[in-house]
N, C-alpha and C positions, 0 to 999 in steps of 0.2 A: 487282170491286173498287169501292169506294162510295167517296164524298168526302173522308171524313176519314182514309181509307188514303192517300189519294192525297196528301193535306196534306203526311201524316207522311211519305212515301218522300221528298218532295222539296223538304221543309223544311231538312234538314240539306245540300243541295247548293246553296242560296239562300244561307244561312250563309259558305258556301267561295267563293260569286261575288263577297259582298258585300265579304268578309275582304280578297281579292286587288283587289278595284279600289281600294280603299282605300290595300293596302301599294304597286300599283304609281301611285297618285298623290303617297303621300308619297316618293316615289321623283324625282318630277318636280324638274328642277332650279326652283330659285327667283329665279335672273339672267333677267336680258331675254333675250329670244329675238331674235337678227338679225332684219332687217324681210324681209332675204332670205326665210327660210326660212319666213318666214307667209305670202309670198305666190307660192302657186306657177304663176298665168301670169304673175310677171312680166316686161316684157322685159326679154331678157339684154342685150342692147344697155345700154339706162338703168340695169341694176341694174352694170355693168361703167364706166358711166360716173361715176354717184353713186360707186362705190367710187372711181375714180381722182382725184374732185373732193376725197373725205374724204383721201387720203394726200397730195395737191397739199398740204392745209390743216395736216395734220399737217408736215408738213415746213416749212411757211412759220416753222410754231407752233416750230421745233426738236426736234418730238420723235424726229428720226433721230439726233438726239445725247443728248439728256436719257435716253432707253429704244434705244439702240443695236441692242440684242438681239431684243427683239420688234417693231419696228419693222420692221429685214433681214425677220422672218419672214411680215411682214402683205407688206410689197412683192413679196416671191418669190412668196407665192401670187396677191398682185393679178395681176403679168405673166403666170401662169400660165393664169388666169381670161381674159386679156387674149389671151393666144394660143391659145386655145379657141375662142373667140369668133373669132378671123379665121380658124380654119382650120374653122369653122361645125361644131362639134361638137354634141354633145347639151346641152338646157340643166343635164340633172343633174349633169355634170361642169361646168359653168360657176359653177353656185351652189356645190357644192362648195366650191369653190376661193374665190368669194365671203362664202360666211359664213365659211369658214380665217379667209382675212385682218380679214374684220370682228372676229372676235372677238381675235386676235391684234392688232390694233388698239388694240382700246379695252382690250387690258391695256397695251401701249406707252401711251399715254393718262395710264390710269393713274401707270405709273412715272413718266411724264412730270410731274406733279403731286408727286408724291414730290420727285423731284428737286430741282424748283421750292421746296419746303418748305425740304429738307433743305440744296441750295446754295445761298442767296441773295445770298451775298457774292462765294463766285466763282463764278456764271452772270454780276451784274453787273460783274466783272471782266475777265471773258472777249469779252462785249457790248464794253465799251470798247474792249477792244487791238482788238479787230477794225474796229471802226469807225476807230479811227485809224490800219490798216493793216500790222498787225502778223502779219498772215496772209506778208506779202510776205518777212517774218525768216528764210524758208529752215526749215531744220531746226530752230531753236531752237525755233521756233512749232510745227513738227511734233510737237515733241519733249511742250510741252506739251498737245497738243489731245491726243493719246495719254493722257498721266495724267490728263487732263478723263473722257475716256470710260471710263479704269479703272476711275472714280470711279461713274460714272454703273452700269456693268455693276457694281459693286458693290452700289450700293444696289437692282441686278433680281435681284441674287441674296442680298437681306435681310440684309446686310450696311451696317448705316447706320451706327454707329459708325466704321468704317474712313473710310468718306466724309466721316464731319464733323471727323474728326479731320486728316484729309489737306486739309481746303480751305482753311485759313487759309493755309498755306503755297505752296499751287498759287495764291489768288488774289494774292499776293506778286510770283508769277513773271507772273503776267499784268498785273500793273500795271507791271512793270521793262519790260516786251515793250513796252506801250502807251509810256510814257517814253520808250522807245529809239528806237521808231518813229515817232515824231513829231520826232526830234531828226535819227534818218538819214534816213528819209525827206524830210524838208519841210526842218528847217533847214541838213542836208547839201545836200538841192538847193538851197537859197537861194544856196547859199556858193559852189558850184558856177557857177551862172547870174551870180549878181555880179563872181567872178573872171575868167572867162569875158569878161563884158562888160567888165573893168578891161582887159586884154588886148588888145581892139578898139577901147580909144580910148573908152573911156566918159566919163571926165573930161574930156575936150575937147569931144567931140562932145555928150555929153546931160550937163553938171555935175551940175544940179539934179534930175534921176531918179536919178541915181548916188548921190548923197548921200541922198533919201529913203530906198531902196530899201536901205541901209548901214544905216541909223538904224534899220528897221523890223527888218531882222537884228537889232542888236544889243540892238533892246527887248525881241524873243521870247526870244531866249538868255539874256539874263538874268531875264526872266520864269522860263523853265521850270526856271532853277536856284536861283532862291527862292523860286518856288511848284510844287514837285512833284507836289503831291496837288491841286490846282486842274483839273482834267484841263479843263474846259469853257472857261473864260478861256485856257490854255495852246494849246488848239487852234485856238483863235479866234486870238492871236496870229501864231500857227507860219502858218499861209493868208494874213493879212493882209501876214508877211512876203513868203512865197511870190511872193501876189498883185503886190506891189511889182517884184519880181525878175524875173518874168516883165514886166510891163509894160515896164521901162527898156528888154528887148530889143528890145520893141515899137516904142517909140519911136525907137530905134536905129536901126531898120530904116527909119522913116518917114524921121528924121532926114537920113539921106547921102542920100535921094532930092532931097531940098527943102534941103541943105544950103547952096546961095544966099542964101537967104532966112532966117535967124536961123532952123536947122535944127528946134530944140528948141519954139523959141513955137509956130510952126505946127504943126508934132506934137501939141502939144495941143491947139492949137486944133481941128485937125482932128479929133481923139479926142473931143473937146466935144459936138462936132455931133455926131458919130453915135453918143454912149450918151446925149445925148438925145433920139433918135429911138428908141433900142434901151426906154428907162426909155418911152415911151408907147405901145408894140407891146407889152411887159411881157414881154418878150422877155431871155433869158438873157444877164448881164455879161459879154461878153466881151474886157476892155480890156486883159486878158492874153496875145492871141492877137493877130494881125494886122492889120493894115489891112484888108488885099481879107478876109481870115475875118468880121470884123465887118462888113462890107457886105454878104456873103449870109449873116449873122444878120438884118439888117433885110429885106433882101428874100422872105427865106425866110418871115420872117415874116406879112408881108405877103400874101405866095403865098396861104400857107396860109389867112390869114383869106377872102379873095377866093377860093380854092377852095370851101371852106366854106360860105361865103353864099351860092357860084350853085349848090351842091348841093341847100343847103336850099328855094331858092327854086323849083327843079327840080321837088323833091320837093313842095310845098307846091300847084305848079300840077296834079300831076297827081292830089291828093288826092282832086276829088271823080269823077273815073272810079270809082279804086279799090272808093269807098266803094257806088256804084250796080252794079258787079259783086261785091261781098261781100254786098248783097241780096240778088241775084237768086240767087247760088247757097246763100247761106241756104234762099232762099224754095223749091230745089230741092229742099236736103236736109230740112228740114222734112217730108215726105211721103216719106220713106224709112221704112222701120222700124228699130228699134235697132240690130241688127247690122250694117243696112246702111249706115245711117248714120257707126257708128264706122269701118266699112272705108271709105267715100268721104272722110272725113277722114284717115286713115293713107296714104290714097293721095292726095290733095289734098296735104296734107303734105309730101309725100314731092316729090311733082310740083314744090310751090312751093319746096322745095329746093332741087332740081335747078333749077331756075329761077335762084333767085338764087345760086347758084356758079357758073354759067354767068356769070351779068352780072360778078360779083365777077372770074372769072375775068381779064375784058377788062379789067379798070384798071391789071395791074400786065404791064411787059414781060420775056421770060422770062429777061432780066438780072436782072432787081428781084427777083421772089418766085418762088413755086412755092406753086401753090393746090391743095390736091386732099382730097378729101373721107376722114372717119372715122368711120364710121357714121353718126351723125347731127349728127358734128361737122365745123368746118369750119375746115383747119389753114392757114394762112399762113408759109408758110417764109421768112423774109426773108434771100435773097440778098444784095441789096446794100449793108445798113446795116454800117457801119466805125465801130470804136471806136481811140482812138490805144492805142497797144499800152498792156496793164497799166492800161486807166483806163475809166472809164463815164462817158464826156462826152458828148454828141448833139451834132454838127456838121451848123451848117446845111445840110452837101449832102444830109444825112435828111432832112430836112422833108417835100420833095415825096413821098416816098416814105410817111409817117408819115400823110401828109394821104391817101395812100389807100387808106392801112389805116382810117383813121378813117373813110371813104366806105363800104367793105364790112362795117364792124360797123353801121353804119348801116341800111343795106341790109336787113341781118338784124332789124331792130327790137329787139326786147325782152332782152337777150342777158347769158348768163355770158362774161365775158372771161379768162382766162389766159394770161399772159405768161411763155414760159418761157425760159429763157437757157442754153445751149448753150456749154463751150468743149473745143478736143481736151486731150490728154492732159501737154502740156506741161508743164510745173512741177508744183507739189504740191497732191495732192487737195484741203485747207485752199483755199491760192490760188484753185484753178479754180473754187468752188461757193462764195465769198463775191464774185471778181470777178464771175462768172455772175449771179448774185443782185445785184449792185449796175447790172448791165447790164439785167436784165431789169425793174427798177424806174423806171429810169430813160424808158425807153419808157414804163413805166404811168402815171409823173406828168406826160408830156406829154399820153397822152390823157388824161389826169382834169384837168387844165389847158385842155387846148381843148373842154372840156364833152363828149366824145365821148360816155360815160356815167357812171353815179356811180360814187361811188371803192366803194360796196358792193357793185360786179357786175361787180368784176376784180381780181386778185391777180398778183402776180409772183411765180414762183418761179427759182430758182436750181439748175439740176441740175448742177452744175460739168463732167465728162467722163463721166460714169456711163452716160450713154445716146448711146454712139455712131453714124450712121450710116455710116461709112467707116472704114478700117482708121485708125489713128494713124502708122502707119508708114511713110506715104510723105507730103509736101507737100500734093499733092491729097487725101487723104483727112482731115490736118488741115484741109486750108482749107474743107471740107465741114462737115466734128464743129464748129467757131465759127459759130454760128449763132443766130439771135432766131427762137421759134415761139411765134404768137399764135394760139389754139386757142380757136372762138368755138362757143359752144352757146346756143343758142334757149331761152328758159327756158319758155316754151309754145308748142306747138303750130301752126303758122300757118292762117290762115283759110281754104278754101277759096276 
């Protein structure tokens, strides 16, 4: 058989190769490809971790509400991915489960943006009551977070008309919610706290707090009933009354101790002194709260900066060791070859880890935390911190405890933070995952306040009851499920 036979037999099967790689490229989808799935050593550990940082962010962002539906479905397979991983399965079933939820993801995302288009009037409706604490309304608030999310699984199932037709009237109901709640809440407890204190002799004993603290009721209430849609000056009001209310008890309480002595003057005077000691520690108002509470505000304070400074100075003396053994074992792994190299870093790594969870361990006692390692992450269960029931306040007896958390994110250098807030089952889903959320922020603004790191390399989230570790059903397993976990990841590597 010569050349030009042979052309011709197997020219027309060159034809049929070309034809089909061609229809099966146009075949090829044209979406981005997860980063998962392009890369296939990577680890399952970091690619199970970057997933759980991206739905922490979606959730901060709202989109477990904005995309309700696909969202459940990215989290179900993240957990899944999640529990694969600890019970060390294959990576193929780990990524699986990882590109699921990535892609399931960034179509919640998606929806999420929709949302954001299509509600703008009641998402910032709903924003408000919440913040003025209208999640607290029981059922009524139930009632509407429900026809919010109708709303929202509406628009994942292409249905936008319905959504925009229903929001003028739902953001209606959330501004009545928000009014109501700043009226029972704040100026009900005003009224409360004032009568209260009229009952114990507040006119005799404190006149002049009794009478402020009247006046600032009476300016809010008529504030918020001739300026209704004022929401921002009306809130500010409604606290300043609060604020007041609270204080007279204060004073009250100082009062009958020192009641020899023109009870009331000294009361303030005393309160004098120490919020301006409180105003140059830059340290939280606390002139609503007690005598001895505002004396370990200053102290606590204090503590903590004095903690702080002999850490840094600690740290600062034993810097140049450090830096004459980060040489040398440079100077080691330099003559390694590539392989070897990256393996003596992963175990370097690994080594300096375990290293500094060990030290981190020793600072907190097994009253205070619970430290114990997640893969390459490093969890802080905080035990001990107490919030007063229903509120996100930090009370000085946190501090010391706060200051050694800030010591062990330290510790770890370079680091992603995650604050996450924890409550059990008690009252309503709503309630549990905005008090959560207002609880776990609040720890973040003190580190991001005492410079611990910047405000771009920590976030709070808010998981209301959703993630139990103890049954709900007995005492002890609520007082376990309330809880603060600060979850610290190394953003590289550490040095040999």
């Amino acid at each position: 058989m010569n050349e030009n036979k042979i052309l011709r037999l197997f020219y027309p099967m060159v034809i049929m190769l070309s034809l089909f790689l061609i229809t099966a490229c146009a075949g090829t989808p044209s979406g981005p490809v997860p980063v998962s799935s392009m890369i296939s050593t990577e680890n399952p550990v970091e690619m199970v971790n970057r997933l759980g940082g991206q739905m922490a962010d979606a959730r901060k962002n709202q989109v477990n509400v904005l995309s309700p539906t696909w969202y459940a479905k990215a989290e179900g397979a993240y957990l899944e991915a999640k529990d694969d991983l600890e019970k060390g399965k294959e990576l193929s079933d780990i990524r699986k489960y990882v590109n699921q939820a990535e892609t399931q993801l960034q179509k919640a995302e998606e929806m999420a943006k929709i949302s954001r288009t299509t509600l703008v009037e009641l998402i910032e409706a709903r924003n408000k009551a919440r913040v003025a604490g209208a999640t607290d309304l029981g059922k009524d608030y139930a009632t509407a977070e429900n026809r919010f999310l109708n709303l929202t699984r509406a628009i994942e199932n292409n249905d936008l008309r319905y959504a925009q037709n229903n929001q003028k009237t739902l953001a209606n109901v959330f501004r009545q919610l928000e009014i109501r709640s700043i009226k029972e809440k704040t100026i009900g407890e005003v009224r409360t706290l004032i009568d209260q204190a009229e009952k114990s002799g507040a006119k005799k004993i404190t006149p002049t707090s009794f009478v402020l603290a009247q006046e600032k009721l009476k300016e809010a209430d008529q504030f918020i009933t001739e300026n209704p849609y004022d929401k921002d000056s009306m809130k500010k009001k409604a606290d300043e009354a609060l604020f007041m209310a609270k204080r007279l008890h204060s004073i009250m309480g100082q009062s009958r101790k020192i009641k020899p002595i023109l009870p009331e003057q000294v009361s303030l005077w005393m309160e004098e002194i120490l919020h301006k000691m409180t105003r140059k520690l830059s340290a939280p108002d606390m002139r609503d709260q007690d005598f001895d509470v505002q004396v370990e505000n200053i102290l606590g304070s204090i503590g903590t900066l004095q903690s702080d400074h002999d850490f840094m100075i600690a740290k600062v003396n034993s810097q140049q060791e450090q830096i004459d053994l980060l040489n040398r074992r440079i100077g080691l792994l330099d003559k390694q070859t590539r392989r070897g190299q990256a393996e003596k870093e992963r175990l370097a790594a690994e080594k300096q880890f375990n290293q500094r969870y060990n030290e981190v361990q020793t600072f907190f006692d097994s009253d205070e935390a619970e430290v114990y390692k997640q893969e390459n992450q490093l969890v802080i269960r905080l035990k001990a911190i107490k919030f007063p029931v229903g509120q996100s306040v930090l009370m000085p007896g946190t501090y010391t405890l706060l200051t050694k958390v800030q010591r062990a994110i330290r510790t770890f250098g370079e680091s992603r933070v995650v604050v996450e807030g924890h409550t059990d089952s008690t009252g309503s889903d709503e309630v549990n995952e905005y008090l959560s959320q207002q609880r776990a922020e609040a720890v973040m603004e003190y580190l991001i306040a005492n410079k611990t790191l910047p405000s771009n390399k920590i976030m709070a989230v808010g998981y209301g009851s959703v993630r139990p570790l103890a049954s709900n059903k007995t005492s002890e397993g609520r007082a376990i499920n309330r809880r603060i976990d600060v979850v610290i990841t190394p953003l590289v590597k550490p040095v040999p």
